[in-house]
GUZAKOL-745097 format. One record per residue (C-alpha): residue number from 1; residue in one letter; x, y, z. Coordinates in nm, 3 decimals, decimal comma. Example, Ala and Ser with C-alpha at 12.3 -4.5 7.8 and 13.67 -1.06 7.14 Angstrom:
2
 resi resn       u       v       w
    1    A   1,230  -0,450   0,780
    2    S   1,367  -0,106   0,714
This chain:
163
 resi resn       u       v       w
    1    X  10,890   5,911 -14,358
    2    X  10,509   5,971 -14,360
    3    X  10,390   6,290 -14,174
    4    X  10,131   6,006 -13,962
    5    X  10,409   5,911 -13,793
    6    X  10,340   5,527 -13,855
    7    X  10,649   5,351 -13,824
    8    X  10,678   5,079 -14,116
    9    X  10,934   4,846 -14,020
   10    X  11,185   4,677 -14,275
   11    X  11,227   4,325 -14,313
   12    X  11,548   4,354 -14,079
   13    X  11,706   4,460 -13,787
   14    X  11,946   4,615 -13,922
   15    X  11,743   4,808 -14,176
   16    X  11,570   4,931 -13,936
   17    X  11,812   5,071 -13,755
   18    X  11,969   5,236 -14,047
   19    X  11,643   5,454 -14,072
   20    X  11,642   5,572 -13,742
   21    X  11,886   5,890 -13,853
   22    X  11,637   5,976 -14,139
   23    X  11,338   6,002 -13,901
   24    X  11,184   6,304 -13,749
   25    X  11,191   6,345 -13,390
   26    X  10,798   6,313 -13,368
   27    X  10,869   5,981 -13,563
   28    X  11,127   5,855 -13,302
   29    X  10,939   5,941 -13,013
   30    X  10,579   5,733 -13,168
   31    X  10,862   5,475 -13,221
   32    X  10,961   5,493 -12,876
   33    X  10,598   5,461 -12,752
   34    X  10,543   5,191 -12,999
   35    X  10,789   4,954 -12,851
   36    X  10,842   5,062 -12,513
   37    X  10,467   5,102 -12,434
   38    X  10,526   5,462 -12,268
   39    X  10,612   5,817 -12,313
   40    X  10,990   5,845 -12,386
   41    X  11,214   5,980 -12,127
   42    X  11,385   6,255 -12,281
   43    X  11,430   6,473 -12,579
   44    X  11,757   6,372 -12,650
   45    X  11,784   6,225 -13,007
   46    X  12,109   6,039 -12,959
   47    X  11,990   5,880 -12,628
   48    X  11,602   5,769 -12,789
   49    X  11,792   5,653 -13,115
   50    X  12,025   5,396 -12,881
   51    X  11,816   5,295 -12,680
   52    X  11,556   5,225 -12,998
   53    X  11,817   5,055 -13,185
   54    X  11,904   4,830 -12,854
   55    X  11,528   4,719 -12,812
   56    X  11,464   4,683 -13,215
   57    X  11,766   4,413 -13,165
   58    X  11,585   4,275 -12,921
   59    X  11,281   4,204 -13,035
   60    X  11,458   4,042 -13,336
   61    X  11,674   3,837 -13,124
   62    X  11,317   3,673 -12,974
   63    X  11,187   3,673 -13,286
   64    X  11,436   3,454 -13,436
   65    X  11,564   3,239 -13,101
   66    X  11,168   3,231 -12,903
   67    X  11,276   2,900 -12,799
   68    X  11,616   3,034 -12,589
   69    X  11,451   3,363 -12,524
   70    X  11,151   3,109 -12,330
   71    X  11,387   2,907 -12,173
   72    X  11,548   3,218 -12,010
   73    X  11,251   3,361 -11,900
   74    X  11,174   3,017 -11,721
   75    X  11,505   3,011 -11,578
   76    X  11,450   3,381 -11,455
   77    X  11,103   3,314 -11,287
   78    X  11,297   2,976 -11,134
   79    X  11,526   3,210 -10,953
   80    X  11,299   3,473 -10,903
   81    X  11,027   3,236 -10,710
   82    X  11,240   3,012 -10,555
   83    X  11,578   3,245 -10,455
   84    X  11,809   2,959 -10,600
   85    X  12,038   2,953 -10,862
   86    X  11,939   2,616 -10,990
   87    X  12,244   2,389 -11,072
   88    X  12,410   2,457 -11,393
   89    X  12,404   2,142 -11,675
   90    X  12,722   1,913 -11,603
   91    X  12,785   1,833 -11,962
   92    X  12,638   1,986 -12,280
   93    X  12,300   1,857 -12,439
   94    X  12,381   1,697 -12,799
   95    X  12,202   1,845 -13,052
   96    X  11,905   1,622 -13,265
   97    X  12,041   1,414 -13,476
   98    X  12,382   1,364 -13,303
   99    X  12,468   0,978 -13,304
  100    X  12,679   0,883 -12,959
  101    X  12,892   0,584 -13,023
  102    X  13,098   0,349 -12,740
  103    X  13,278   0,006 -12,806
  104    X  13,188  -0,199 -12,475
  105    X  13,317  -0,518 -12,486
  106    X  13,430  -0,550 -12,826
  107    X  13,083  -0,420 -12,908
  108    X  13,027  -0,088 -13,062
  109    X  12,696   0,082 -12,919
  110    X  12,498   0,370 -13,110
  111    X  12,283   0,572 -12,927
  112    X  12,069   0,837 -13,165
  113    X  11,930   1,210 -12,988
  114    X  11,585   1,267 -13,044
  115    X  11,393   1,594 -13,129
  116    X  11,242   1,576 -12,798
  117    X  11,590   1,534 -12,573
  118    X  11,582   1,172 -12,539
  119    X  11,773   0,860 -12,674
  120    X  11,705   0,620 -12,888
  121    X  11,870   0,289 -12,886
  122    X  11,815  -0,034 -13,067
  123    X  11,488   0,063 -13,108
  124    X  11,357   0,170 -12,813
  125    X  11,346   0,582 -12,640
  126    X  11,486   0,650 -12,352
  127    X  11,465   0,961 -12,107
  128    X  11,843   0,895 -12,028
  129    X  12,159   0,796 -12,097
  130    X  12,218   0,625 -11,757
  131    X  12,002   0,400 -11,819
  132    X  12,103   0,256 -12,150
  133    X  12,464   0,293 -12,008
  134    X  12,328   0,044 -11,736
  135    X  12,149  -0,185 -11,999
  136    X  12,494  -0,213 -12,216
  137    X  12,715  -0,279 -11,897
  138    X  12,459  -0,419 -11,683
  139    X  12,620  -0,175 -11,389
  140    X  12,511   0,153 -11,264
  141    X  12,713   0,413 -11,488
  142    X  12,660   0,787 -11,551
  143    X  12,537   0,768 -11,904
  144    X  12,719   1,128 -11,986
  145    X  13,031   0,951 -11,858
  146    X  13,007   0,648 -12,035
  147    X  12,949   0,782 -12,396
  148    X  13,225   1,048 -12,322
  149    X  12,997   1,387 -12,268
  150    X  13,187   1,428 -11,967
  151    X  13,511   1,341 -11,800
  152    X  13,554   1,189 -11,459
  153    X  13,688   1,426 -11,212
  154    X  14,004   1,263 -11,061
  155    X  14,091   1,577 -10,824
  156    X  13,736   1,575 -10,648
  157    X  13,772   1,223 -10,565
  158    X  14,138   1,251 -10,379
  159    X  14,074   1,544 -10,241
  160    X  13,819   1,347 -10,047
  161    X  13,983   1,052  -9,955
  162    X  14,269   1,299  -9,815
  163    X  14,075   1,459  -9,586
């Protein structure tokens, strides 16, 4: 390493990482300052060189996944401001691309996910799978339910009609 003590990182994570045992200790503590924005803690090597390693991950986790990295901090601030755990998704989002199909009446349906999180069907985009599960059966339906995203919960409904 250069005696500036200019950190020049690799092209990896990982690479990174690796170098932290070949660099001086003024080197690890400019690093520290570098990405922690602040004097480092201590003067213990092993504890700086963890905790540098930890937050090098890091930044290449929200490098490489901004979009999840975003959504958590949304979902953070949502919790934050409001004091609510907001309800957790009932079934999982499809990824782009996927192609739901259901045979209603000896007719098979194909429903196509967007980019965007919506539906496309015969043509048209939808925000929601209810709805083109309504269009098909001409009945309210939950669309997850109907193109088998999620299952019907038989317990919740006679442990209601029990009571």
């Amino acid at each position: 390493m250069s005696s500036n003590i200019i950190f020049e990182p690799s092209s990896s994570a990982v690479a990174q990482i690796a170098q932290l045992s070949e660099m001086t200790m003024d080197e690890i503590k400019s690093l520290w300052r570098q990405l922690y924005r602040k004097e480092p803690p201590t003067h213990i090597r092993s504890f700086l060189e963890k905790r540098l390693a930890f937050r090098l991950q890091e930044v290449e986790f929200r490098r490489a996944h901004q979009n999840s990295a975003d959504k958590n901090d949304r979902r953070i601030n949502a919790i934050v401001n409001t004091g609510k755990k907001p309800l957790r998704d009932r079934y999982p989002k499809p990824i782009p691309g996927t192609v739901l199909s259901r045979i209603y009446q000896e007719k098979e349906h194909k429903v196509t996910v967007t980019h965007d999180e919506q539906f496309e069907f015969e043509g048209r985009i939808y925000k929601s799978l209810s709805v083109i599960a309504r269009e098909i059966t001409g009945t309210r339906w939950s669309g997850p339910l109907f193109f088998g995203l999620r299952k019907e919960n038989h317990d919740k409904k006679t442990k209601r009609s029990k009571k």
